[in-house]
N, C-alpha and C positions, 0 to 999 in steps of 0.2 A: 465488367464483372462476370465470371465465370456463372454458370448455372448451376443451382443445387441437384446433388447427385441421390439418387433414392434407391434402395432395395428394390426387390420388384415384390415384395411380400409388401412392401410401404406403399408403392406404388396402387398396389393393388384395394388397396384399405383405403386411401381417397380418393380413387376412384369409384367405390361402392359409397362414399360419404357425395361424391360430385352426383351422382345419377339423380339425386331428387331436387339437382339445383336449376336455378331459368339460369338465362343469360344475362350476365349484369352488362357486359360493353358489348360495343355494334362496330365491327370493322364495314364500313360502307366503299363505295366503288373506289372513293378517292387512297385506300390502301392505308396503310401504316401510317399516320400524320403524327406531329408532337404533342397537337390534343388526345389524339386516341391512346398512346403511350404514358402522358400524364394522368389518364383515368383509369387505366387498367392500373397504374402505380396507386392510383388511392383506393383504389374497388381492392385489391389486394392487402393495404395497409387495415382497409376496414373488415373483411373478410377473411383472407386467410388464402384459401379454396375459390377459386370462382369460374365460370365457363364465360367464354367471349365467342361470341358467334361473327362468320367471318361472308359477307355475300361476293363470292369470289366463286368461280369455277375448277379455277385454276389447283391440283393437289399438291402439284408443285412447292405453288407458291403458298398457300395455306402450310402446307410445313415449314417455308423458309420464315413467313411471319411466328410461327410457334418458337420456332427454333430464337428470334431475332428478339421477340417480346423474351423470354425464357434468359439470356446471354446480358441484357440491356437491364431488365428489371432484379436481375438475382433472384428469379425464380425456379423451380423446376418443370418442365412439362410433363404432365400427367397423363394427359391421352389429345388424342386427334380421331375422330371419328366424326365423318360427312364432313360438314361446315362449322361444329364445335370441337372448342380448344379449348384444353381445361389447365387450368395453372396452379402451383400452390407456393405460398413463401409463406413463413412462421410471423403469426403475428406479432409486433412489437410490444412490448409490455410496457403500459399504461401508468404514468406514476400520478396518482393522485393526493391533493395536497388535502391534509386530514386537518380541521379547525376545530380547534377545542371550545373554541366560545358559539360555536353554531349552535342552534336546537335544533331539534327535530321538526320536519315542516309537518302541513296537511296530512291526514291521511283519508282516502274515498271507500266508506266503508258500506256494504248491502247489508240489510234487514227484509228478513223473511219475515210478516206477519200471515200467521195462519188463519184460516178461515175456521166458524166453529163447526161448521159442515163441513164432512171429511173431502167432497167430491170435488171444492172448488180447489184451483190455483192461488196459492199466496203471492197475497201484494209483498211486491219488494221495492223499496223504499229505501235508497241512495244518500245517505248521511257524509259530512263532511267532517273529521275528527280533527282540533287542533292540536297541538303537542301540550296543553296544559288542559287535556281533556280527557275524560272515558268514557267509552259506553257502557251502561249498565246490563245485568242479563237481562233486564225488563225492555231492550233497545231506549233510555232513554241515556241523552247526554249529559254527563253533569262537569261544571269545572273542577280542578284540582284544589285542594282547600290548602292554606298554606298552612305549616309545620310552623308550632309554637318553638323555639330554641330551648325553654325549657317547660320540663312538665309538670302537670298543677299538684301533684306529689311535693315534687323538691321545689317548688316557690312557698308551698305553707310549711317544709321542713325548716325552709329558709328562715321565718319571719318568727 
């Protein structure tokens, strides 16, 4: 597969997104192997963008690896500078399966209690909220009370 091809205004734009990233993979002495190509293909699937640092002297070859990873993975190369090579490929989009009969799980919720003296630090105080729960403004937790189907109006309009 061919390498995606970029603008150099595109180019340019993730390479100002790559500059505040580490290195996710490690080309080490042994060179380009089929594990190091398999995790650059998933550091990509799960990233997008990523820099692979390459301990290699050689610039040569640091480019012919950019070029080889870039042609192999359907990436583009974005930059080579020193011993970082920076890649990008569009992340795949996610199809998640929506369940109607799920509820809502936990929720991990902070409470600031103030002190009545203005100078201390408030305790905070780490509550667990279950999906058939609320917290009150008072911080405390109460359950959900369950809904009568009909209301005490129309049960004596009823009768």
């Amino acid at each position: 597969m061919p390498a995606i091809e970029l603008t150099p205004a595109e180019r340019k734009a993730y390479r100002a997104q790559a500059h505040h990233l580490d290195p996710i993979v490690i080309v080490g002495g042994d060179g380009l192997t089929a594990a190091v190509k398999k995790e650059t293909d998933s550091a990509l699937k799960a990233h997008g963008l990523i820099k692979v640092r390459v301990f290699c002297d050689d610039r040569a070859e640091r480019e012919a690896m950019l070029r080889t990873l870039a042609d192999e993975l359907n990436a583009a190369p974005i930059q080579h500078i020193g011993k970082l090579l920076v890649l990008w490929r569009p992340k795949p989009e996610k199809n998640r399966v929506v369940d109607e009969n799920q509820k809502r799980g936990p929720k991990e919720v902070k409470i600031l209690k103030f002190s009545p003296r203005g100078g201390q630090r408030p305790e905070v105080k780490t509550l667990r909220v279950l999906g058939n729960q609320r917290l009150t403004p008072g911080g405390i937790v109460k359950r959900a009370k369950t809904r009568k189907s009909v209301s005490v109006k129309k049960r004596h309009q009823a009768d």
